[in-house]
Biopython code that builds the backbone (N, CA, C, O; Angstrom):
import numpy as np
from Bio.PDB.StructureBuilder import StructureBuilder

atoms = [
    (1, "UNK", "N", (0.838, -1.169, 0.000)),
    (1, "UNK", "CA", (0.000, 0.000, 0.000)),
    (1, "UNK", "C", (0.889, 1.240, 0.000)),
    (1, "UNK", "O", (1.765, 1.422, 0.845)),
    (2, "UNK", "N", (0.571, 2.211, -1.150)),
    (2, "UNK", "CA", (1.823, 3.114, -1.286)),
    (2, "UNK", "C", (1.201, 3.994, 0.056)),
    (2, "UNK", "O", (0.140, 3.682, 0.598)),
    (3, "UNK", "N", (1.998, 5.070, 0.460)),
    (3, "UNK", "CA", (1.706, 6.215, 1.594)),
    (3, "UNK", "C", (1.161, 7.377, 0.640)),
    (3, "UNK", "O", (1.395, 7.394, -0.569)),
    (4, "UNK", "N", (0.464, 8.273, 1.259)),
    (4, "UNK", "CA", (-0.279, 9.022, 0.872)),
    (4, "UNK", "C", (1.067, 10.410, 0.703)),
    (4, "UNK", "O", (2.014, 10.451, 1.488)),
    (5, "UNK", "N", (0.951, 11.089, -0.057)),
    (5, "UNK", "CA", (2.138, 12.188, 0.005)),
    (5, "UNK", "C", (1.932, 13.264, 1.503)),
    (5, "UNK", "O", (0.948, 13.287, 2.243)),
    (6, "UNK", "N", (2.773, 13.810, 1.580)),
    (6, "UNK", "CA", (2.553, 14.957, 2.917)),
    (6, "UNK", "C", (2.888, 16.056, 2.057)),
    (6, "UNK", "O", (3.851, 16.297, 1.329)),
    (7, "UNK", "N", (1.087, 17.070, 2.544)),
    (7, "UNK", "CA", (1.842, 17.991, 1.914)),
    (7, "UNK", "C", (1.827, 18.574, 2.848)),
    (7, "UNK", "O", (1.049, 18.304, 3.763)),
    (8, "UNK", "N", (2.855, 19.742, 2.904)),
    (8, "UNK", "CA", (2.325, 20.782, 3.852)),
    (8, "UNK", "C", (1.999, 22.541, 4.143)),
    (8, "UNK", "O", (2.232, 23.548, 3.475)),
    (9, "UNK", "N", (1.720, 22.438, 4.715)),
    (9, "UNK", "CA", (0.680, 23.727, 5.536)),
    (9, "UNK", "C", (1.628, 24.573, 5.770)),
    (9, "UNK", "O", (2.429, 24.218, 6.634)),
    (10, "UNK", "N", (1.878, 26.037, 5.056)),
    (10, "UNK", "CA", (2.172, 26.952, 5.508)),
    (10, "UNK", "C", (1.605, 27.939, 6.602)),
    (10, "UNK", "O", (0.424, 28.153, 6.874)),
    (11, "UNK", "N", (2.835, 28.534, 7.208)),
    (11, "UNK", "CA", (2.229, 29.117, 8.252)),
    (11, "UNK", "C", (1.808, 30.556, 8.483)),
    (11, "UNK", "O", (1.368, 31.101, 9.495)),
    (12, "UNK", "N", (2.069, 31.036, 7.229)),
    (12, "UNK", "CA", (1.766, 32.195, 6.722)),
    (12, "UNK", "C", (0.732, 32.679, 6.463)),
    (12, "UNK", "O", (-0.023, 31.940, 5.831)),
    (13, "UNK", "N", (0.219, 34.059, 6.797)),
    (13, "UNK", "CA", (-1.160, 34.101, 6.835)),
    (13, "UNK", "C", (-1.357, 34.241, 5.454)),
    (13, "UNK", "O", (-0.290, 34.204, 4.842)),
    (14, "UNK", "N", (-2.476, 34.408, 4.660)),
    (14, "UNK", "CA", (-2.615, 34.860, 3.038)),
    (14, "UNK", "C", (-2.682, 36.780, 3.414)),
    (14, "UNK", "O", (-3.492, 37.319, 4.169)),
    (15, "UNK", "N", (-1.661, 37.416, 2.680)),
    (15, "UNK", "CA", (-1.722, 38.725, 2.390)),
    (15, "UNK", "C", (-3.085, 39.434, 1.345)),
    (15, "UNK", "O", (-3.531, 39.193, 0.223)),
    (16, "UNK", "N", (-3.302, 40.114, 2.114)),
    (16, "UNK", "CA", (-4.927, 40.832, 1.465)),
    (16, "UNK", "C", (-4.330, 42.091, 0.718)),
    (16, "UNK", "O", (-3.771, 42.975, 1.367)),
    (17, "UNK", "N", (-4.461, 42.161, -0.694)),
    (17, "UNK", "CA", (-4.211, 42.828, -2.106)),
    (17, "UNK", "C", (-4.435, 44.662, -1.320)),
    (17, "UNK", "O", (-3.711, 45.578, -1.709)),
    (18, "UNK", "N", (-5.267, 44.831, -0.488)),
    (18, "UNK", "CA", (-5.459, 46.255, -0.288)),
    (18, "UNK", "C", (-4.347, 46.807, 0.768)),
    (18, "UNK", "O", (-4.261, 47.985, 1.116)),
    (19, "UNK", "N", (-3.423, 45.634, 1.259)),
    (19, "UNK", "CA", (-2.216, 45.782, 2.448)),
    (19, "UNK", "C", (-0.923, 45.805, 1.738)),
    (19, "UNK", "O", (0.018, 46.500, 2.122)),
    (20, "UNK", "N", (-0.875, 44.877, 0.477)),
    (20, "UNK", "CA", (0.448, 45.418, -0.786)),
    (20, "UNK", "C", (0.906, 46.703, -0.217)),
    (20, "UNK", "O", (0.209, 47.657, 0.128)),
    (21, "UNK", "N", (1.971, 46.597, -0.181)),
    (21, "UNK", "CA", (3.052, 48.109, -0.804)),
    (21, "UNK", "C", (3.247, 48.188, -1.998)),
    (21, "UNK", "O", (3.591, 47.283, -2.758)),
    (22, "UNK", "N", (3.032, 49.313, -2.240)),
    (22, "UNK", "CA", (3.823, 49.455, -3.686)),
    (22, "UNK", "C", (5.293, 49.430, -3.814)),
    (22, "UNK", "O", (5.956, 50.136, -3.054)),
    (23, "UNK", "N", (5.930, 48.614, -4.788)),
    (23, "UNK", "CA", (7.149, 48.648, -4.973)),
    (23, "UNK", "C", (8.266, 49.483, -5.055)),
    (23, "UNK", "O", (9.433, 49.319, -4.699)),
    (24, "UNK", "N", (7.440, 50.797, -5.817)),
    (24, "UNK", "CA", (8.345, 51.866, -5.755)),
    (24, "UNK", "C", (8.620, 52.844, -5.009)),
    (24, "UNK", "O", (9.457, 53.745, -5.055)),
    (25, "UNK", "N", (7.687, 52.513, -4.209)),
    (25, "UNK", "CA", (7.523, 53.383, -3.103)),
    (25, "UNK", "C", (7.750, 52.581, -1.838)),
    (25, "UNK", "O", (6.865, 51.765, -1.579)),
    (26, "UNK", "N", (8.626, 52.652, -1.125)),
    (26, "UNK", "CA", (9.221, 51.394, 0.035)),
    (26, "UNK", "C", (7.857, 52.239, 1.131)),
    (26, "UNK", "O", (7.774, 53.437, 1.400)),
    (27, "UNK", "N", (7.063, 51.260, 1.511)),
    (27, "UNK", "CA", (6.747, 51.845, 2.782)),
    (27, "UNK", "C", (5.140, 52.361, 2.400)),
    (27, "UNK", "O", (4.197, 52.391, 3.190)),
    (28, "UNK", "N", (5.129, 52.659, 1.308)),
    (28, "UNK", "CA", (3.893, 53.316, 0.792)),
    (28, "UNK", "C", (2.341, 52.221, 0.673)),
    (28, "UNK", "O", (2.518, 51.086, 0.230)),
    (29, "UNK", "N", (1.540, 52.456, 0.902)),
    (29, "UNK", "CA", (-0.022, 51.602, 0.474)),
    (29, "UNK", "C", (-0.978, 52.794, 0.670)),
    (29, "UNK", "O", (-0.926, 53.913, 1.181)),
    (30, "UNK", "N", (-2.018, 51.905, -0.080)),
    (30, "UNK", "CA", (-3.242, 52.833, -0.406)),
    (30, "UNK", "C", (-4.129, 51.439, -0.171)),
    (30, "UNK", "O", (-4.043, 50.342, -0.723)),
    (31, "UNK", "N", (-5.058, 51.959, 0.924)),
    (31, "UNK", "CA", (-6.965, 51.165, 1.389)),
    (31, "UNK", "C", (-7.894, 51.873, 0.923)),
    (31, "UNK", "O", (-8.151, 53.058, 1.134)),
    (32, "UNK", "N", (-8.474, 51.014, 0.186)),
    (32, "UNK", "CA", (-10.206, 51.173, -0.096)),
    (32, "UNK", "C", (-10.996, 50.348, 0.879)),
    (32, "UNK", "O", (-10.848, 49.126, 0.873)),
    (33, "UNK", "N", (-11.491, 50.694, 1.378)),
    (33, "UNK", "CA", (-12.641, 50.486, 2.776)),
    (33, "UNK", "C", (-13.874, 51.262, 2.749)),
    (33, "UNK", "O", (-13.956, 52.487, 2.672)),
    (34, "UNK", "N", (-14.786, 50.450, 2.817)),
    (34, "UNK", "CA", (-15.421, 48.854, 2.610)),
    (34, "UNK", "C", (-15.103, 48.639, 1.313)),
    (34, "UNK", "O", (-14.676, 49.632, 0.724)),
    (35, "UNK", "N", (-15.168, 47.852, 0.829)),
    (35, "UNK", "CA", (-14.845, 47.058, -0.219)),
    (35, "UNK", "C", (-15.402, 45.681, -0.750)),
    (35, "UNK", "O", (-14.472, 44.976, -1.142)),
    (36, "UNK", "N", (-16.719, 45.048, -0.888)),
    (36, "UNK", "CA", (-17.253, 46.224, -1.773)),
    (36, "UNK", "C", (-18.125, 46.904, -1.070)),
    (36, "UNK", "O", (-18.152, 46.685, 0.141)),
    (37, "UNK", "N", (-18.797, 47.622, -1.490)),
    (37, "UNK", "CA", (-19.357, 49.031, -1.000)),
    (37, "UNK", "C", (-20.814, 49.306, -1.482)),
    (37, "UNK", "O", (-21.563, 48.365, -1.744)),
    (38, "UNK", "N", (-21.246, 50.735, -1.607)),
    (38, "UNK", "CA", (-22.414, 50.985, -1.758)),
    (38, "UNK", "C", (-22.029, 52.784, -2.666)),
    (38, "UNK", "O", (-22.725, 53.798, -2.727)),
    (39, "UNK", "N", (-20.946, 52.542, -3.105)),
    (39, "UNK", "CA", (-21.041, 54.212, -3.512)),
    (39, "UNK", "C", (-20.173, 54.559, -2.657)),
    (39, "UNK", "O", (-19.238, 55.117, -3.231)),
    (40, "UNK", "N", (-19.977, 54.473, -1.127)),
    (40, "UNK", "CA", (-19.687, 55.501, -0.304)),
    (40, "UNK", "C", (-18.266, 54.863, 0.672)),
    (40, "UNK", "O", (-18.289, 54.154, 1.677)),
    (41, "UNK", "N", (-17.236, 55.367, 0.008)),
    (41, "UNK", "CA", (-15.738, 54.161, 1.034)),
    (41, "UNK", "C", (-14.851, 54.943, 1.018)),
    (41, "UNK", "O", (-14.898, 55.883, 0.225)),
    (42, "UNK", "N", (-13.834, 54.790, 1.849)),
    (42, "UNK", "CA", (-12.468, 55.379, 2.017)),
    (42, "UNK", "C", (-11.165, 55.326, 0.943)),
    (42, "UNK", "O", (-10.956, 54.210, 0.467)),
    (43, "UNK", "N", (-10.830, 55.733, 0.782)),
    (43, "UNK", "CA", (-9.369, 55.720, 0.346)),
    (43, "UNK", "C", (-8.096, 56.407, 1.477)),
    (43, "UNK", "O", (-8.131, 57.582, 1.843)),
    (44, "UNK", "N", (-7.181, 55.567, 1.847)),
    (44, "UNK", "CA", (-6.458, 56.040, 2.670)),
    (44, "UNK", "C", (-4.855, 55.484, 1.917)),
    (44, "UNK", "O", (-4.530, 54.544, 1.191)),
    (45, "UNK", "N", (-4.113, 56.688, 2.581)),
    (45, "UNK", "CA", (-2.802, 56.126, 2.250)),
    (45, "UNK", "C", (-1.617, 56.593, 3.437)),
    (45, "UNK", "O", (-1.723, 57.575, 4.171)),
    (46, "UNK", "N", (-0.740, 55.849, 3.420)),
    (46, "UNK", "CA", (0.365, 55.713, 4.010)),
    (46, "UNK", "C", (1.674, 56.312, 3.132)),
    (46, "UNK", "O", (1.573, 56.297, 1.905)),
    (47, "UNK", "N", (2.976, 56.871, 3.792)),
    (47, "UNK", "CA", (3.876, 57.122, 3.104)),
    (47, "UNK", "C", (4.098, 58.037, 2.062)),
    (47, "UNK", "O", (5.254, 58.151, 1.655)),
    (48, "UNK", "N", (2.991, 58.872, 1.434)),
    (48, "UNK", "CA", (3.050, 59.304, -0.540)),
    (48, "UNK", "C", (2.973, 60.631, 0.050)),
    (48, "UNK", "O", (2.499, 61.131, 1.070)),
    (49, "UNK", "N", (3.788, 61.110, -1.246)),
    (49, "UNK", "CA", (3.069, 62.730, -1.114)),
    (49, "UNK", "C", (1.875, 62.999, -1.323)),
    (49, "UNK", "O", (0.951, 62.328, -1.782)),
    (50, "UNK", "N", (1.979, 64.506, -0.787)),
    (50, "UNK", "CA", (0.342, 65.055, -0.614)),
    (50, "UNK", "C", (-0.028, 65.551, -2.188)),
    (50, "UNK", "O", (0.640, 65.377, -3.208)),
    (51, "UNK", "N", (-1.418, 66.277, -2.012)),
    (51, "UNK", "CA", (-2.045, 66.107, -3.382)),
    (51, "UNK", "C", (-1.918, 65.072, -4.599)),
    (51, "UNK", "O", (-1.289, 65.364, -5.616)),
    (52, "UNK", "N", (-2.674, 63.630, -4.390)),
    (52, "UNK", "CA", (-2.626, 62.900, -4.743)),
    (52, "UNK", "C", (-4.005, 62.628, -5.508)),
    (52, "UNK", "O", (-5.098, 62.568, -4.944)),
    (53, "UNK", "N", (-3.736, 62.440, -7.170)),
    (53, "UNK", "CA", (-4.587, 62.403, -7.576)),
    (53, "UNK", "C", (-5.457, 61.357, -7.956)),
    (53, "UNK", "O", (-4.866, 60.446, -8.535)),
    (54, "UNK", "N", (-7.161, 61.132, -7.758)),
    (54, "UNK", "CA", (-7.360, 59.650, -7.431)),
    (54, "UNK", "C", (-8.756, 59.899, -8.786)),
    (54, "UNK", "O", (-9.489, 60.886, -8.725)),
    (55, "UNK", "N", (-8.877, 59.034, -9.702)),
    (55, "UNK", "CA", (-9.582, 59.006, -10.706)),
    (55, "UNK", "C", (-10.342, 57.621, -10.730)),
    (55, "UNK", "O", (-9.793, 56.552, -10.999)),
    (56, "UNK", "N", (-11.545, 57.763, -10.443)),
    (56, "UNK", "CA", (-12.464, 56.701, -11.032)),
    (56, "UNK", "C", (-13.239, 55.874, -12.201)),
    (56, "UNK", "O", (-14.347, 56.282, -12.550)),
    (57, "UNK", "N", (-12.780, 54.931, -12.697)),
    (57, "UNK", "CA", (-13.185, 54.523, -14.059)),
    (57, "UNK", "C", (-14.314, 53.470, -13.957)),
    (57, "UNK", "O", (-14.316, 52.563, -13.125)),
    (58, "UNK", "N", (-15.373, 53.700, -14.981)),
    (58, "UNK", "CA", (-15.836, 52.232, -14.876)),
    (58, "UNK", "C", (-15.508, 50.989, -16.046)),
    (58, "UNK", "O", (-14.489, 50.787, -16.706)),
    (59, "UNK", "N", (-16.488, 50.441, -16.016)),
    (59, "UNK", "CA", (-15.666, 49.148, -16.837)),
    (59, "UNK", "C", (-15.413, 49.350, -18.212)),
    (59, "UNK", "O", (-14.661, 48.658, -18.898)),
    (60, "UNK", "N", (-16.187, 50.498, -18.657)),
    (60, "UNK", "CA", (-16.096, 50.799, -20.421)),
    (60, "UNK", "C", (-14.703, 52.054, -20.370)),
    (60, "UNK", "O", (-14.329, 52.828, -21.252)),
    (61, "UNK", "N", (-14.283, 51.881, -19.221)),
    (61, "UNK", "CA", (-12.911, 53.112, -19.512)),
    (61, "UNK", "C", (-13.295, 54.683, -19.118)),
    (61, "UNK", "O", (-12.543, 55.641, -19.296)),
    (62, "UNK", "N", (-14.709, 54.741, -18.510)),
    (62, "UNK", "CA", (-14.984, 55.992, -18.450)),
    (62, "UNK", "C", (-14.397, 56.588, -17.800)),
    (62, "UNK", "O", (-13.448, 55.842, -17.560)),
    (63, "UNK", "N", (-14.179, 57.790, -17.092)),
    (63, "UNK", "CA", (-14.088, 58.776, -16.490)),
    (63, "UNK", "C", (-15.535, 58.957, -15.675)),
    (63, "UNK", "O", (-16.590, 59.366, -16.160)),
    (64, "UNK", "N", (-15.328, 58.606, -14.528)),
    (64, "UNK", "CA", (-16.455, 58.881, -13.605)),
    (64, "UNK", "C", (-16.564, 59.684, -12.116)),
    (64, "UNK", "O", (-17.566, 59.909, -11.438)),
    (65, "UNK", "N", (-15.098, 60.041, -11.864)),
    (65, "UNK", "CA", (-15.145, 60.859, -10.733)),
    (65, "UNK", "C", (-13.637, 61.287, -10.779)),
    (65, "UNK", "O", (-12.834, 60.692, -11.498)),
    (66, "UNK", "N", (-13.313, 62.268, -10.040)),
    (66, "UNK", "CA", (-11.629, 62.639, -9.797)),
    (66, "UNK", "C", (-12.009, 63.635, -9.084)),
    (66, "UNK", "O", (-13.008, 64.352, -9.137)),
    (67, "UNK", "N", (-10.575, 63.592, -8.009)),
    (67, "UNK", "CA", (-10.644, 64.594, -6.664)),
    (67, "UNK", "C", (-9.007, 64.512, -6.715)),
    (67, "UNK", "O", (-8.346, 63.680, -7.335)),
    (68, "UNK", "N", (-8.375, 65.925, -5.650)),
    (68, "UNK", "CA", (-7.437, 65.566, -5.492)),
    (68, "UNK", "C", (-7.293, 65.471, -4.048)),
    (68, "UNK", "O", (-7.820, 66.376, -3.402)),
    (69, "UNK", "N", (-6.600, 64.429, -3.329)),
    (69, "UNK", "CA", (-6.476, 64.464, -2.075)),
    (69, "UNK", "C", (-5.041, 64.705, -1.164)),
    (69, "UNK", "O", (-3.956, 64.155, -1.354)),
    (70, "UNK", "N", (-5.438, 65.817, 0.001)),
    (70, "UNK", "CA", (-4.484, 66.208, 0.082)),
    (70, "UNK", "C", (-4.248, 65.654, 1.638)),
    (70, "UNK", "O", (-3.775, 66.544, 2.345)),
    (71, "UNK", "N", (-4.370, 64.948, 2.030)),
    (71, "UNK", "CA", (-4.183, 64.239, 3.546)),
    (71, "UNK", "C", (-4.012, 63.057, 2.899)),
    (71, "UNK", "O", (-3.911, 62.790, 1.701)),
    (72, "UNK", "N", (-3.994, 62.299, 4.024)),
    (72, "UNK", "CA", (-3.947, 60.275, 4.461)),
    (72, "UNK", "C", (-5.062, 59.880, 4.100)),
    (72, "UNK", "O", (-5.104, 58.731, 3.661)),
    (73, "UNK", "N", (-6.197, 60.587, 4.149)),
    (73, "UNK", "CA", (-7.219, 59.539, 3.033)),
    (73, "UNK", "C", (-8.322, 60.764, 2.972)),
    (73, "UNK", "O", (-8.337, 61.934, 3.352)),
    (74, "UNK", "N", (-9.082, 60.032, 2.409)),
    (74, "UNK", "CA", (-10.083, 60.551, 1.900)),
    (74, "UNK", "C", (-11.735, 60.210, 1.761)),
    (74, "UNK", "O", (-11.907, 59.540, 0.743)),
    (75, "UNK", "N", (-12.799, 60.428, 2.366)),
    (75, "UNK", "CA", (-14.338, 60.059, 2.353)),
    (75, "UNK", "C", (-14.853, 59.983, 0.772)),
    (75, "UNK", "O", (-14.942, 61.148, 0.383)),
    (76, "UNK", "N", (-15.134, 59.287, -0.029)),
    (76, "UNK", "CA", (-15.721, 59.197, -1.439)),
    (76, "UNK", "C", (-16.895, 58.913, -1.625)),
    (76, "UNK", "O", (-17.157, 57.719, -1.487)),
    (77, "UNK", "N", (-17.913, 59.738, -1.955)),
    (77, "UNK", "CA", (-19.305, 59.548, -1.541)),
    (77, "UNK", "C", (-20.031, 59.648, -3.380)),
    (77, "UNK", "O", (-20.435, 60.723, -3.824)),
    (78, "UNK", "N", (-20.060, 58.592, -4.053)),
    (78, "UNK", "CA", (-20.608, 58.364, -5.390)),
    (78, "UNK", "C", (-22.254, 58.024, -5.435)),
    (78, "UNK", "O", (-22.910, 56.982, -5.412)),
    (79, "UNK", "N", (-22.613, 59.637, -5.520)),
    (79, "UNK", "CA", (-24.102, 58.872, -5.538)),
    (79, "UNK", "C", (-24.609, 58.865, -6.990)),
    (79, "UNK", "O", (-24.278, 59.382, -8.057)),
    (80, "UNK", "N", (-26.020, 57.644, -6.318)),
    (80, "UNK", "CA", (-26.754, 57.396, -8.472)),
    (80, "UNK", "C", (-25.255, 56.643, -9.059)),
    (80, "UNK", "O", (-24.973, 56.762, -10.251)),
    (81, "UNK", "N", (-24.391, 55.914, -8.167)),
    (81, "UNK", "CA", (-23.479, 55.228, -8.971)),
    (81, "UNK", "C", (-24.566, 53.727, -9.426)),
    (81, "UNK", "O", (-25.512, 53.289, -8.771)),
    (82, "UNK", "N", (-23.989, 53.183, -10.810)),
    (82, "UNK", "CA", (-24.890, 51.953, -11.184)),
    (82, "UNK", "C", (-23.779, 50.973, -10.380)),
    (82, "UNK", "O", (-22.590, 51.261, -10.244)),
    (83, "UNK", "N", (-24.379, 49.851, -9.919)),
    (83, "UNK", "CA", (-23.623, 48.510, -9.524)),
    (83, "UNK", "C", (-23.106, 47.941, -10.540)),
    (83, "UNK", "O", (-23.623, 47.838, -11.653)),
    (84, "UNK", "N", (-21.555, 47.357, -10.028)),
    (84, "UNK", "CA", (-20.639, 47.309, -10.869)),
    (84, "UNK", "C", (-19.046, 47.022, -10.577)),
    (84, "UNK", "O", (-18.827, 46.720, -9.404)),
    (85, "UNK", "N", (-18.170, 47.054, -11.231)),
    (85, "UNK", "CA", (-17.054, 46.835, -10.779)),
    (85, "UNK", "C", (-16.144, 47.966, -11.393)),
    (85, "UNK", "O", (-15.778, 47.960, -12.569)),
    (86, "UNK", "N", (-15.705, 49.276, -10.149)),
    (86, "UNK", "CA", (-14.754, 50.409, -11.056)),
    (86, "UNK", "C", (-13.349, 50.215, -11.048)),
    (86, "UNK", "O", (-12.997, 49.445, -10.154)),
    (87, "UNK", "N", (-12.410, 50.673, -11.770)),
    (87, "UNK", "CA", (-10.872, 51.057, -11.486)),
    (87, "UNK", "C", (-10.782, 52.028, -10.875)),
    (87, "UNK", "O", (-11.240, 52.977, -11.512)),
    (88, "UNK", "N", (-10.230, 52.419, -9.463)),
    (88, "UNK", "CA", (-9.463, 53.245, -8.548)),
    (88, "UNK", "C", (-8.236, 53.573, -9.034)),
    (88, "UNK", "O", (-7.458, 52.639, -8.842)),
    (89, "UNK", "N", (-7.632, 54.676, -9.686)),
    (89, "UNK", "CA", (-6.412, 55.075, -9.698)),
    (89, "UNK", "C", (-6.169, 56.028, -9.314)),
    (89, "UNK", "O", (-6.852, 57.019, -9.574)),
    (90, "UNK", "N", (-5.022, 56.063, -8.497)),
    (90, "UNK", "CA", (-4.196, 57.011, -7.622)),
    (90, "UNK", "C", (-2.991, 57.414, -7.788)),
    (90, "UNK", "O", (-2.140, 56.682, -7.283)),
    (91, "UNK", "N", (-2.487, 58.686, -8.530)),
    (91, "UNK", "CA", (-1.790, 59.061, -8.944)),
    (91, "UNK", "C", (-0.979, 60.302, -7.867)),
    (91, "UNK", "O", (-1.529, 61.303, -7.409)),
    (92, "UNK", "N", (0.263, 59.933, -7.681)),
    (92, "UNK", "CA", (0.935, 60.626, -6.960)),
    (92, "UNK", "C", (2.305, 60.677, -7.044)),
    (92, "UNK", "O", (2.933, 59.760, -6.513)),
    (93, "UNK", "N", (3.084, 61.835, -7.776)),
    (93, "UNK", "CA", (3.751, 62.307, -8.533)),
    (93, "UNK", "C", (4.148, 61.619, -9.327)),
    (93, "UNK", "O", (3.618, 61.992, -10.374)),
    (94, "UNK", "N", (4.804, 60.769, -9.525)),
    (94, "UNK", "CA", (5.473, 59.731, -10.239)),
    (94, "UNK", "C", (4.994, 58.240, -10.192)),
    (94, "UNK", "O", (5.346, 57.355, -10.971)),
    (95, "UNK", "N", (4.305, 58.145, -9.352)),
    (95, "UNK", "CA", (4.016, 56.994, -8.460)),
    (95, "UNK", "C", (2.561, 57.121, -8.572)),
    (95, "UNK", "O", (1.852, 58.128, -8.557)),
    (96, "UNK", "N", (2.131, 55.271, -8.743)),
    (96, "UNK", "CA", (0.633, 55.304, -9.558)),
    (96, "UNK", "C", (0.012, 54.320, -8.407)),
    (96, "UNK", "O", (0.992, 53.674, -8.037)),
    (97, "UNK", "N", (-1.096, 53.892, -7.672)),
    (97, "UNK", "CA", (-1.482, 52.844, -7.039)),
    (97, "UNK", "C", (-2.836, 52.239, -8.395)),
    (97, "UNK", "O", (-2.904, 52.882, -9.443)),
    (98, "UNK", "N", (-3.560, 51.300, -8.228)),
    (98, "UNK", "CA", (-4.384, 50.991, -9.208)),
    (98, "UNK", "C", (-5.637, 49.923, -7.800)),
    (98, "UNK", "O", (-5.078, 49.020, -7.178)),
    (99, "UNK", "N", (-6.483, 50.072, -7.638)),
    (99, "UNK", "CA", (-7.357, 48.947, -7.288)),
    (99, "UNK", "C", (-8.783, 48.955, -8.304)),
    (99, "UNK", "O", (-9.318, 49.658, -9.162)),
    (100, "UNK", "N", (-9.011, 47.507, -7.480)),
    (100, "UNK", "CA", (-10.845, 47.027, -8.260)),
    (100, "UNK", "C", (-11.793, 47.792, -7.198)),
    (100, "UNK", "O", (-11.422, 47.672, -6.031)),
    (101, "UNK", "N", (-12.565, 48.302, -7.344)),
    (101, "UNK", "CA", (-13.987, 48.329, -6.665)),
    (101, "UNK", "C", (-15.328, 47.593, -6.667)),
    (101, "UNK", "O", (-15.626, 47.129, -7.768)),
    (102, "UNK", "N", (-16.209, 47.382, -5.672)),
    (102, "UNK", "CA", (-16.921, 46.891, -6.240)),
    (102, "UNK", "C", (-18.261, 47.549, -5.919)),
    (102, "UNK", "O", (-18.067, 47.632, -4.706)),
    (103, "UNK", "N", (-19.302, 48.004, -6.065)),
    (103, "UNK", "CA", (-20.409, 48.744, -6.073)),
    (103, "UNK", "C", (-21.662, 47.639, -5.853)),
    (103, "UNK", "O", (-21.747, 46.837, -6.783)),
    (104, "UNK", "N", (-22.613, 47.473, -4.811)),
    (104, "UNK", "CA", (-23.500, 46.618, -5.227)),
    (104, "UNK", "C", (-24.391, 47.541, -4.574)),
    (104, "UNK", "O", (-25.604, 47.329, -4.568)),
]
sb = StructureBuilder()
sb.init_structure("model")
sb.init_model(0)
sb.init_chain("A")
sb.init_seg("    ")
for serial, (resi, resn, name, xyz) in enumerate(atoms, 1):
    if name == "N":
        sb.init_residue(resn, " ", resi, " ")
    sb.init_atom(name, np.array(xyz, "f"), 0.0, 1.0, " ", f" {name:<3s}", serial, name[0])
structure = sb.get_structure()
């Protein structure tokens, strides 16, 4: 009777995509909270310079919102948004963050 293989169990927790650093930026992240949402969530960041510009797309490439933010985060309140899934981009000087949203 052959033995069954061992596999094993890391002990590592699984890293959640909104806790990433960005690479080029040692030290730097950007949270969207709640996630998904209702229209109405945070964007926060760590590390980046100020006035940081954050542009909302939806799935056809639109242009659907832009602010510039000049603190650690920011309140985003999208009303009459349709349910859906947007691109978050956050642009700050040189340095780009990108997330999914999700709208229900």
């Amino acid at each position: 009777m052959a033995a069954e293989p061992v596999v094993e169990k890391s002990a590592a927790k699984p890293v959640d995509e909104e806790d990433q650093p960005d690479p080029d930026i040692p030290g730097a992240t950007m949270k969207v909270f709640p996630n998904p949402n209702n229209g109405q969530f945070t964007v926060q960041f760590t590390n980046i310079e100020s006035n940081t510009q954050v542009i909302i797309f939806n799935n056809l490439g639109q242009k659907v919102y832009e602010t510039m933010v000049s603190g650690e985060s920011q309140r985003i309140e999208l009303y009459n948004i349709k349910r859906g899934i947007y691109l978050l981009k956050a642009i700050s000087g040189q340095k780009q963050f990108d997330r999914k949203i999700m709208v229900q």
